[in-house]
C-alpha positions in Angstrom: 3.0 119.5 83.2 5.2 116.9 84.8 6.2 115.5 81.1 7.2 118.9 80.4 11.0 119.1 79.6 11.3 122.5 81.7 9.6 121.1 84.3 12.0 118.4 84.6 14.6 120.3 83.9 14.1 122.8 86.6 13.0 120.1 88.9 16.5 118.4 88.0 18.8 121.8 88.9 16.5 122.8 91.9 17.5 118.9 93.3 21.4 119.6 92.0 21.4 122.9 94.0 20.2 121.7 97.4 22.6 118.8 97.0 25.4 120.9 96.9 24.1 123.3 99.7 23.5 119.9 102.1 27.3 118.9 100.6 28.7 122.2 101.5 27.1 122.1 104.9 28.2 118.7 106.3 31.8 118.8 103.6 34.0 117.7 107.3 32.3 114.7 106.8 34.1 113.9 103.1 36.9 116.2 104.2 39.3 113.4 103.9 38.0 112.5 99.7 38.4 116.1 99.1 42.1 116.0 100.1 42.4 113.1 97.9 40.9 114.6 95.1 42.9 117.8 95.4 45.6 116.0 95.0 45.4 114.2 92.1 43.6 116.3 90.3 46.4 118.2 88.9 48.6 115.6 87.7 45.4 113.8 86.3 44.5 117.0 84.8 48.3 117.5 83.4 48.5 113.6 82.1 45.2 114.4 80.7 46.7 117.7 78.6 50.1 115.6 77.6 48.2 112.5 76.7 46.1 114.6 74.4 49.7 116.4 72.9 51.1 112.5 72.0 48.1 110.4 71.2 48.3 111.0 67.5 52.2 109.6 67.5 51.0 106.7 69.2 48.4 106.0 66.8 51.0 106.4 64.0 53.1 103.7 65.3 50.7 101.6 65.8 49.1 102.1 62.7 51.8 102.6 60.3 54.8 101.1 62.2 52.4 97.8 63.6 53.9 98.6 67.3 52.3 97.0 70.0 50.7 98.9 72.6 53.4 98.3 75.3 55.9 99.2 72.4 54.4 102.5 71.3 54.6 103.3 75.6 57.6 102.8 75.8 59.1 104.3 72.5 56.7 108.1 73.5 57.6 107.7 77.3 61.6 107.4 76.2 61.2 110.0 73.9 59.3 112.4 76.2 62.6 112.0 78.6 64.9 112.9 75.6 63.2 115.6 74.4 63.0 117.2 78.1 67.0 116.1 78.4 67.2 117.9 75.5 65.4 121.2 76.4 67.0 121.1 79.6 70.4 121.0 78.1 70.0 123.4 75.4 67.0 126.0 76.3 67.5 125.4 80.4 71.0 127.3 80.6 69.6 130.1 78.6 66.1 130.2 80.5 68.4 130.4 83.8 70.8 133.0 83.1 68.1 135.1 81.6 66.2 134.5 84.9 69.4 135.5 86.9 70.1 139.0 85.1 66.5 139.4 85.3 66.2 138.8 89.2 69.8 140.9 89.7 68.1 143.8 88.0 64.2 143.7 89.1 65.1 146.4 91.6 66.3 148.8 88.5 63.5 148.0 86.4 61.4 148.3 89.5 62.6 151.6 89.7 62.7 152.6 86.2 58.5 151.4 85.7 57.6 153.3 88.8 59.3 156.5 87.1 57.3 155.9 84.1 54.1 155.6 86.2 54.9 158.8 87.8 55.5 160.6 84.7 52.1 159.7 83.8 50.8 160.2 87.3 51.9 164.0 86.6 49.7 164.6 84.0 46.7 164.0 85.4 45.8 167.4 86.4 44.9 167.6 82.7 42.6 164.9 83.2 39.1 165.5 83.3 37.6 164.9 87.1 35.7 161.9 86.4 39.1 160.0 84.8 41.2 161.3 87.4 39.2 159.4 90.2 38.8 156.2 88.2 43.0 156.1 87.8 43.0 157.0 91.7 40.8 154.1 92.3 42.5 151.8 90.3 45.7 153.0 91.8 44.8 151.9 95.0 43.4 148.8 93.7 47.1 148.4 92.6 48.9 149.1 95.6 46.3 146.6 97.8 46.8 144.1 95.2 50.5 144.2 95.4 50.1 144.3 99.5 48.5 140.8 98.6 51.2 139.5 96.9 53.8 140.3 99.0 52.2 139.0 102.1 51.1 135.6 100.4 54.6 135.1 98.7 55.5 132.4 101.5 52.1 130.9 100.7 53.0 130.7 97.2 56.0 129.3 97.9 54.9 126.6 99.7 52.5 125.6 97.5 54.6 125.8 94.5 56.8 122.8 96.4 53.9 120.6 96.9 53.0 121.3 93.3 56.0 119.9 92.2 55.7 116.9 94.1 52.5 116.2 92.5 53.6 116.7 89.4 55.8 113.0 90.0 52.4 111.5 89.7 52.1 112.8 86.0 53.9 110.0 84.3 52.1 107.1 85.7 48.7 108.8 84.8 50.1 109.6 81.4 51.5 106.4 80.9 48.0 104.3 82.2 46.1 107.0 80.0 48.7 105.8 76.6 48.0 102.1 78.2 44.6 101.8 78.4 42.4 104.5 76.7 40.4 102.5 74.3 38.9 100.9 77.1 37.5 103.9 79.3 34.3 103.9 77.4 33.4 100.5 77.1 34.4 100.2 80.5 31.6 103.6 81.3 29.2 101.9 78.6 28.6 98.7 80.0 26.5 99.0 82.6 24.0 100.6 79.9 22.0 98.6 77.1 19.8 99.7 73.8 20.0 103.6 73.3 21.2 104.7 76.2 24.3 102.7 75.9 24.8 104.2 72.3 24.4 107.9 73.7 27.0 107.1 75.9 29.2 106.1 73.7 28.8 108.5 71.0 28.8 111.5 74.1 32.1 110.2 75.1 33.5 110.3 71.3 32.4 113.5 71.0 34.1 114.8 74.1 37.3 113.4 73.3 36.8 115.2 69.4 36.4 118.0 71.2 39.5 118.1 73.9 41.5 116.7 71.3 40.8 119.0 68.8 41.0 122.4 71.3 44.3 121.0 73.2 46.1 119.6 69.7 45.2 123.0 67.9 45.8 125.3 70.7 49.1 123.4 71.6 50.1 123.7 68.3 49.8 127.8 67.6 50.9 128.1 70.9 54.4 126.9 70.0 54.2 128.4 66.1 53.7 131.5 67.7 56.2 131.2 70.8 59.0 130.4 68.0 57.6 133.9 65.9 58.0 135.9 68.9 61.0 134.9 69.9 62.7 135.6 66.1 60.9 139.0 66.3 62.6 139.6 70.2 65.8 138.3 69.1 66.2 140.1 65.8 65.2 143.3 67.4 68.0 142.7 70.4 65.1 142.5 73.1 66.3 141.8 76.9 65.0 138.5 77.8 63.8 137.4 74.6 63.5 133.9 75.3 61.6 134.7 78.9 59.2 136.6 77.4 58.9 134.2 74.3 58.3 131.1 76.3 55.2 133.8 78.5 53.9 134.7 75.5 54.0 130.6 74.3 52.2 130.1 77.5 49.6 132.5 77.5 48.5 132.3 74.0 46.8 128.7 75.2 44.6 131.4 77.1 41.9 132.7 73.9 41.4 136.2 72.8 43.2 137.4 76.6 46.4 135.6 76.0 48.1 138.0 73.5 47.6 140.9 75.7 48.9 139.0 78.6 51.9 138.4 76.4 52.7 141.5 75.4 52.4 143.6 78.2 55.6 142.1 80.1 57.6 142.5 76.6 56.2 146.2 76.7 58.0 146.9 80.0 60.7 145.4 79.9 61.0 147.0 76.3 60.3 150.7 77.7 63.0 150.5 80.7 65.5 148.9 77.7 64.8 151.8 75.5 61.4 153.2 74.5 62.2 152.9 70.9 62.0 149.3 71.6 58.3 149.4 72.7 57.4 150.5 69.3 58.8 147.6 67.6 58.1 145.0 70.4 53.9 146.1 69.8 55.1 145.8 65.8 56.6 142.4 66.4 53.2 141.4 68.4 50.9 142.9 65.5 52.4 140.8 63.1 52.4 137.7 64.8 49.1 138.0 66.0 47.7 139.0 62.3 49.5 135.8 61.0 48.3 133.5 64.0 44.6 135.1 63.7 44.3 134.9 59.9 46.4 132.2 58.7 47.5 129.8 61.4 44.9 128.8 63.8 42.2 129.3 60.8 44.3 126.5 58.9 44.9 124.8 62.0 42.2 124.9 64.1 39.3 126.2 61.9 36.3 126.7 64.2 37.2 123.9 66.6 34.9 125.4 69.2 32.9 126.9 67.5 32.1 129.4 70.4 31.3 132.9 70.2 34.6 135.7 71.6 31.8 137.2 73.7 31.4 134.0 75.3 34.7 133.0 75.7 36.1 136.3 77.0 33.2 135.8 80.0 34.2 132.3 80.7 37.9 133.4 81.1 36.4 136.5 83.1 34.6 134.2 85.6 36.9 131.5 85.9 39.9 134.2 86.6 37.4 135.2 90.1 37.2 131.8 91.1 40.2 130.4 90.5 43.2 132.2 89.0 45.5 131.5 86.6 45.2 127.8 86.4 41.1 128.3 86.0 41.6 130.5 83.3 43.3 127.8 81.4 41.0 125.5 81.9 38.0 127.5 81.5 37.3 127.6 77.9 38.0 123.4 77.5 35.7 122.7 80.5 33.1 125.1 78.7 33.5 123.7 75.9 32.8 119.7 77.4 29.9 121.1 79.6 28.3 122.6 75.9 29.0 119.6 73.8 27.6 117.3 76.9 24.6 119.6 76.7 24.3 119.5 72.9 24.1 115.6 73.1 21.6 115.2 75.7 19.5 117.3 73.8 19.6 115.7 70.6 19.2 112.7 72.8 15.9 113.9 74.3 14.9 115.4 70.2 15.4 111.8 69.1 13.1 110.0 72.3 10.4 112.9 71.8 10.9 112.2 68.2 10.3 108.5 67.9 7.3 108.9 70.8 5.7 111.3 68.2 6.4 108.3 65.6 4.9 105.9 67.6 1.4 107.8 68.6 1.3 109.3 64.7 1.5 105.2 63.7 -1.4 104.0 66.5 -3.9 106.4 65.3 -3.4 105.9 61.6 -4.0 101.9 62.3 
């Protein structure tokens, strides 16, 4: 029984989960790593996500242009600068006033969503019971929530700062990542020999395929569909338009959720504006979405991850209870390693139990 893979297998998690209980217990102890770990974890994470965005230029000019490595640095790190010079003098004014008028007039639209709410609100006694104490529920789910916000605003505030601080350390890992990349995995490898040192290998390939295919692709319909919305806003006359566009950029990195976190801030802002607007702001959003669904990301992306919606949508559900925003858009990529890790070490362990088969079938033929 103790050759059994499930045997092993549960021997293996019953040994990972009392490590982390006997971690978790004397943590004070590595108190001091964890802090350091926070703290460059997000920058590493956030060179990780650019390096992944520019790698294919690099190998361009490298490969086409016969750059040297510290040449192709140097050409993507000056032309990261310019580009951000250039967004901050052309999009930044735009982004700011827009953030301005919208700050200046949060208390009207404040005021004009809660009417809207209470206009709905009125017509519940036409409700059956049943739906009438579910939206009383989730009302006061509402309220608590926003209690929450409002008394961990200085929190957020403070933590925002220190974000931005560690976001200095995002060059330097991006530029060491552009520097020295094609040695991580020899550098892993070597202490390994025979097969094991190919599984290695080929398990770190196919990780890479697999964040470089999810970030490029997601990355890339992202913007396609940031620049669609913000025509559609614009042509329409919407308030904010390049607000919500860059939101709806943003959130469409998030799978199958995204859109509808997208649209619902363009929805709101589009009833207090004129209800009208709501109509062709969800119109706008249908057609982008039916052009991103079936005919960008398919020619894009294809089936990248090749993950079922069901799945996804209960990574992004668990990772939003653990850890917010930021885990949500890291969910599905971290998923997505942790199955194609998986996936490897089982075709590992088909391939050993294979060749021990081999070798038994050969001794008792001879």
């Amino acid at each position: 029984m103790t050759n059994k893979v499930w045997f092993r297998f549960g021997v293996g998690l019953l040994l990972t989960f009392l490590i982390i209980k006997y971690f978790l217990e004397i943590n004070h102890i590595f108190y001091p790593i964890i802090i350091i770990v926070k703290s460059i974890i997000l920058p590493l994470l956030l060179g990780g996500f650019l390096y992944y965005i520019v790698i294919p230029f690099q190998d361009k000019l490298e490969e086409k242009r016969n750059l040297k490595r510290w040449q192709s640095v140097t050409v993507i790190m000056l032309s990261f600068c310019l580009l951000i010079g250039i967004l901050i003098s052309f999009v930044g004014p735009i982004v700011s006033k827009q953030t301005n008028n919208f700050i200046d007039n949060y208390p009207t639209i404040q005021h004009e969503f809660e009417n809207y709410v209470s206009i709905a609100l009125d017509q519940r006694d036409k409700l059956p019971d049943d739906m009438k104490d579910n939206i009383n529920k989730a009302i006061e789910k509402a309220n608590a929530y926003s209690g929450k916000i409002v008394a961990n605003a200085f929190s957020f505030i403070t933590q925002f700062i220190s974000t931005v601080f560690l976001l200095i350390l995002v060059p330097f890992f991006l530029i060491y990542m552009l520097k020295d990349h094609d040695r991580f995995v020899p550098f892993v490898a070597a202490p390994f020999s025979g097969k094991r040192k190919v599984f290695v290998v080929n398990l770190f390939k196919d990780i890479d395929k697999t964040l470089r295919s999810y970030i490029q692709g997601q990355v890339t319909v992202s913007i396609i569909l940031g620049i669609l919305l913000l025509i559609g806003y614009l042509i329409i006359g919407l308030d904010y338009a390049v607000i919500l566009a860059l939101w709806g950029m943003v959130t469409n990195l998030i799978p199958f959720l995204g859109p509808y976190m997208a649209v619902i801030p363009a929805i709101i802002i589009a009833l207090i504006q004129d209800p009208m607007m709501a109509i062709y702001v969800i119109i706008i959003m249908f057609i982008a979405q039916q052009l991103e669904g079936n005919v960008i990301t398919p020619n894009i992306m294809g089936k990248t991850l090749n993950m079922h919606p069901l799945t996804i949508i209960t990574v992004i559900l668990a990772a939003s209870n653990l850890g917010g925003f930021f885990a949500i858009l890291v969910a599905v990529p971290t998923y997505a390693v942790i199955k194609t890790i998986v996936r490897n070490v089982y075709m590992h362990r088909q391939d050993i139990t294979s060749e021990a088969n081999k070798v038994v079938t050969e001794k008792r033929e001879h």
